[in-house]
ROBA-818366 format. One line per 2 residues: their letters; for each residue x, y, z of N, C-alpha, C, O. Coordinates in steps of 0.02 Angstrom, whole numbers, plus 50000, padded with zeros to 5 digits. Layout:
<pts>
a	X/Y/Z/X/Y/Z/X/Y/Z/X/Y/Z | ... $
</pts>
This chain:
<pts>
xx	50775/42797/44803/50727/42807/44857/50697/42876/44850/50725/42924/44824 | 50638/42876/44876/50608/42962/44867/50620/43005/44903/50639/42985/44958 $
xx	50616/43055/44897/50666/43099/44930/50619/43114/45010/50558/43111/45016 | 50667/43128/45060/50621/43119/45125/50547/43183/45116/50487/43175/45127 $
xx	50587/43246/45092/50536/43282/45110/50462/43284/45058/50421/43329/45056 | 50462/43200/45009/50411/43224/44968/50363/43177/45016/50315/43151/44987 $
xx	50368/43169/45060/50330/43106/45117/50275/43166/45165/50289/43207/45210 | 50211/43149/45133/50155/43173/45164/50128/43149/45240/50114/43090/45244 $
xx	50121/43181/45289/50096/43123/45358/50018/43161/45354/50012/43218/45331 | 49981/43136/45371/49917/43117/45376/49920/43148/45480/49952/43126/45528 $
xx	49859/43215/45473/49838/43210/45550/49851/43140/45600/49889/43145/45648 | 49827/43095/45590/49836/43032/45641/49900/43006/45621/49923/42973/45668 $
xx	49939/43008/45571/50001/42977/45572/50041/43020/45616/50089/42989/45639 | 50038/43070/45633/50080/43131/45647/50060/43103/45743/50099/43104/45790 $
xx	49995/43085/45743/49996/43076/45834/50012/43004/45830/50002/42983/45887 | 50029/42960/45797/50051/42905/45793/50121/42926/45819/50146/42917/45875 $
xx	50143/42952/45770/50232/42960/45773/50268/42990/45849/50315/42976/45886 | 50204/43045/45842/50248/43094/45918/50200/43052/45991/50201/43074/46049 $
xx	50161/42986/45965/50155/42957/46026/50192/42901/46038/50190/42860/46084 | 50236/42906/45976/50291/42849/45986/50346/42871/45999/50390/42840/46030 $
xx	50350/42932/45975/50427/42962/46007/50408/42984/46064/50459/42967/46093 | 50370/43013/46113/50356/43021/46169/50366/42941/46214/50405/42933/46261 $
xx	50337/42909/46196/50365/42825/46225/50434/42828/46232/50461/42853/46282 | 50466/42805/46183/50520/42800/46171/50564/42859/46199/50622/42842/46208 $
xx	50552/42920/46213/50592/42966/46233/50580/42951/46327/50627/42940/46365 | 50519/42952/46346/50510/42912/46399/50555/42851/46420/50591/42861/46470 $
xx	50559/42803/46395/50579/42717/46415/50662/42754/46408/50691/42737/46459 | 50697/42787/46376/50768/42807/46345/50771/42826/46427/50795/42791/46471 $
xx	50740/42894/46433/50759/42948/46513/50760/42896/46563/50804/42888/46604 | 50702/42859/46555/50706/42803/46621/50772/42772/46629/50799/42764/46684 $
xx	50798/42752/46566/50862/42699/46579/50911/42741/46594/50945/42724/46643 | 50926/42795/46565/50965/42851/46603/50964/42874/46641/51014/42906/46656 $
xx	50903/42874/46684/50901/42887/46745/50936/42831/46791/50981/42849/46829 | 50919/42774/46790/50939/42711/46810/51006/42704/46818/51037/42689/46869 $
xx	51029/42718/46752/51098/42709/46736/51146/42774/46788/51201/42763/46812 | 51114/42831/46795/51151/42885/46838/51148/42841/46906/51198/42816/46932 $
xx	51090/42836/46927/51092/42812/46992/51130/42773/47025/51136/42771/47086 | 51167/42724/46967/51222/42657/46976/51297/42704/46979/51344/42690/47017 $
xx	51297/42766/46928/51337/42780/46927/51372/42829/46988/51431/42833/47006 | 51318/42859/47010/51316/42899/47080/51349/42859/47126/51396/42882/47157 $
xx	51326/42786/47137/51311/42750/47186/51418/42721/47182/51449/42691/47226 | 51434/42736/47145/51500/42719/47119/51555/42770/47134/51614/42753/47136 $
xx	51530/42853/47146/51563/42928/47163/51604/42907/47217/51579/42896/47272 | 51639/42903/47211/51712/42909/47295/51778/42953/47285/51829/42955/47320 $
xx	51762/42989/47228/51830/43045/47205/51815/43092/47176/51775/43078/47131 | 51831/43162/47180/51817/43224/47141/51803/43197/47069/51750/43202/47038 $
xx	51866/43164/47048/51865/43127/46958/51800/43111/46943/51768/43141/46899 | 51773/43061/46982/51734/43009/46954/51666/43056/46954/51624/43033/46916 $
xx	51640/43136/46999/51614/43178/46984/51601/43214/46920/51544/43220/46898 | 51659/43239/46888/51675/43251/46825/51666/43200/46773/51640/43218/46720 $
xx	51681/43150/46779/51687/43103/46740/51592/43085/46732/51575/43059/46679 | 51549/43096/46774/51482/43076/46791/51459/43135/46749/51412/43119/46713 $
xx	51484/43221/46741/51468/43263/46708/51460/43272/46648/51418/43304/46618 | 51518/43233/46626/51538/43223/46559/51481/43175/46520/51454/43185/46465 $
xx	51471/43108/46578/51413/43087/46540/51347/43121/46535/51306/43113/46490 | 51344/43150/46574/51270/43177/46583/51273/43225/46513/51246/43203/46462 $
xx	51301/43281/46512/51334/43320/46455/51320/43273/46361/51293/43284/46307 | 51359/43225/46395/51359/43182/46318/51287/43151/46298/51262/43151/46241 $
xx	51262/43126/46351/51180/43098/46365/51140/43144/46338/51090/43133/46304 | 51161/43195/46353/51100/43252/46346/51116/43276/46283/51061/43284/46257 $
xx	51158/43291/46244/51169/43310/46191/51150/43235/46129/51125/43249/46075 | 51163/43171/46143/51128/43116/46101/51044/43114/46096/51004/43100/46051 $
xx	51041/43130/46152/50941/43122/46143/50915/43177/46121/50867/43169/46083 | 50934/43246/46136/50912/43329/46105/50921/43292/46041/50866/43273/46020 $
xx	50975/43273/46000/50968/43283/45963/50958/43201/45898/50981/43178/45846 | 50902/43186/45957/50894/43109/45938/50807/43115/45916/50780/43094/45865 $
xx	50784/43142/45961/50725/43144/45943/50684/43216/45884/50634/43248/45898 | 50718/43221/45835/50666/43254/45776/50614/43233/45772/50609/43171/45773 $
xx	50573/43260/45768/50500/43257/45752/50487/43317/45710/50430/43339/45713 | 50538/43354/45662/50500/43372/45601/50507/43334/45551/50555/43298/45536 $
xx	50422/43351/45508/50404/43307/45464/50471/43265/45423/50481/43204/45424 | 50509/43313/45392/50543/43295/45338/50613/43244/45367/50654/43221/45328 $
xx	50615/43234/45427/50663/43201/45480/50634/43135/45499/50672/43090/45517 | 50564/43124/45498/50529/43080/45568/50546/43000/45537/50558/42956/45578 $
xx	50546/42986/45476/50570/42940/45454/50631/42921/45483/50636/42865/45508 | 50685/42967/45484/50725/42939/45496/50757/42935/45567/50810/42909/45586 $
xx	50690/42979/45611/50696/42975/45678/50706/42915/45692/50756/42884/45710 | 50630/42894/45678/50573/42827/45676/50613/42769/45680/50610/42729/45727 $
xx	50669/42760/45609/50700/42706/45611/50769/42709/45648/50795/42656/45663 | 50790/42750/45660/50848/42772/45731/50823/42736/45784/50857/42687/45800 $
xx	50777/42744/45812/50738/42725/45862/50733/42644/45879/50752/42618/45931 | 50697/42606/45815/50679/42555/45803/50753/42501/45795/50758/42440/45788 $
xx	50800/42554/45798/50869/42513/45750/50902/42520/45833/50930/42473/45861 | 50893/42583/45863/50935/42580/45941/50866/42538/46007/50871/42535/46068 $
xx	50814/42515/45966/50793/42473/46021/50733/42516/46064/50704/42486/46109 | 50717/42583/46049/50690/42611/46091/50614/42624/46071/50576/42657/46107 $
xx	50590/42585/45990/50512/42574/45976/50534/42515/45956/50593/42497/45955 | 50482/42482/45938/50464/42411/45896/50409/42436/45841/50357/42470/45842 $
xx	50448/42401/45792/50391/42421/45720/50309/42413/45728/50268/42446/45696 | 50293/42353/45788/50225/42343/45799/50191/42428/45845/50131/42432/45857 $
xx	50234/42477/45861/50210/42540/45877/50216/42586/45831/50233/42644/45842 | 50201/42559/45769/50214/42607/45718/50152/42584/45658/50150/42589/45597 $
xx	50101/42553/45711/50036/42523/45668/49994/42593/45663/49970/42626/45709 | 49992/42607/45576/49937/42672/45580/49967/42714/45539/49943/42768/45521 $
xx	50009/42697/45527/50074/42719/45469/50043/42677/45430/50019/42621/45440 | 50050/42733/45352/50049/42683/45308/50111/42648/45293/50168/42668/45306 $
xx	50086/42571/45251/50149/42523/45234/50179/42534/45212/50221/42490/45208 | 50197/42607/45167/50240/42611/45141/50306/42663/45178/50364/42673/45160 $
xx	50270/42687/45232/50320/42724/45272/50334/42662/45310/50391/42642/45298 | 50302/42626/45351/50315/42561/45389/50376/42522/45337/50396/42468/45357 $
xx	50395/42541/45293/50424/42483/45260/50504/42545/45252/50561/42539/45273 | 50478/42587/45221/50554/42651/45239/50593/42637/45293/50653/42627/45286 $
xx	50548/42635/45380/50570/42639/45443/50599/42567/45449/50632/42549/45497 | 50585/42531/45401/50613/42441/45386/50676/42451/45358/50720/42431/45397 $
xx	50696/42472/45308/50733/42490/45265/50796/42525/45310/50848/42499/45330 | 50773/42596/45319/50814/42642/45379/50843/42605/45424/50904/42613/45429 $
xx	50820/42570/45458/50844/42548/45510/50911/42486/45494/50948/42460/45536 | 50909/42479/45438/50973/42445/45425/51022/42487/45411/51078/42463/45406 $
x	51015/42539/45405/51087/42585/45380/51113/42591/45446/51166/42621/45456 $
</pts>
C-alpha cells in the first residue's frame, strides 16, 4: 500500500473531508449527549456520580483523539469513522476513487 503521507488532497477534497468530519463529530456529541442525559437520569448515589465522570473523562479523551484531520492521518480518520458508523462512504463523494477506495479498504482493519 502507499505510504499515507505520499497522498495529495486537492483544496475541495480537504472541505469535503473536514465537512465530513465536522458531521460526524456533530451526530457522535449528539449521541453523547443523549447518552449522558439517560445516564444522569439514573444518579441516586455519590458512586454512580463518579462513575458518570469517568465516562465523560473516557468520552472525551476517544473523540479528541478520534477526529485527526491532518493531512497525513485523514485517511485513516475517514475510515475510523465509516467503520464506527459515524459517515457513510456516500459522504465522501468528491474524493477521488482512489482515496474512496483506501477509506474502503481501512475500514476493514
Amino acid at each position: 500500500m502507499t505510504q499515507q503521507t505520499e497522498v495529495q488532497w486537492s483544496t475541495t477534497e480537504k472541505k469535503i473531508a473536514e465537512a465530513a468530519l465536522k458531521k460526524a463529530y456533530g451526530s457522535e456529541v449528539e449521541a453523547l449527549i443523549r447518552s449522558v442525559q439517560q445516564r444522569v437520569s439514573l444518579v441516586t448515589e455519590p458512586e454512580d456520580v463518579w462513575q458518570l465522570h469517568d465516562f465523560l473523562s473516557a468520552s472525551r479523551h476517544d473523540i479528541d483523539g478520534k477526529y485527526d484531520n491532518r493531512e497525513d492521518s485523514l485517511l485513516y480518520t475517514l475510515s475510523r469513522l465509516v467503520k464506527d458508523g459515524w459517515l457513510e462512504m456516500a459522504e465522501l463523494q468528491g474524493l477521488t476513487a482512489d482515496k474512496r477506495a483506501k477509506v474502503n479498504v481501512l475500514k476493514r482493519m
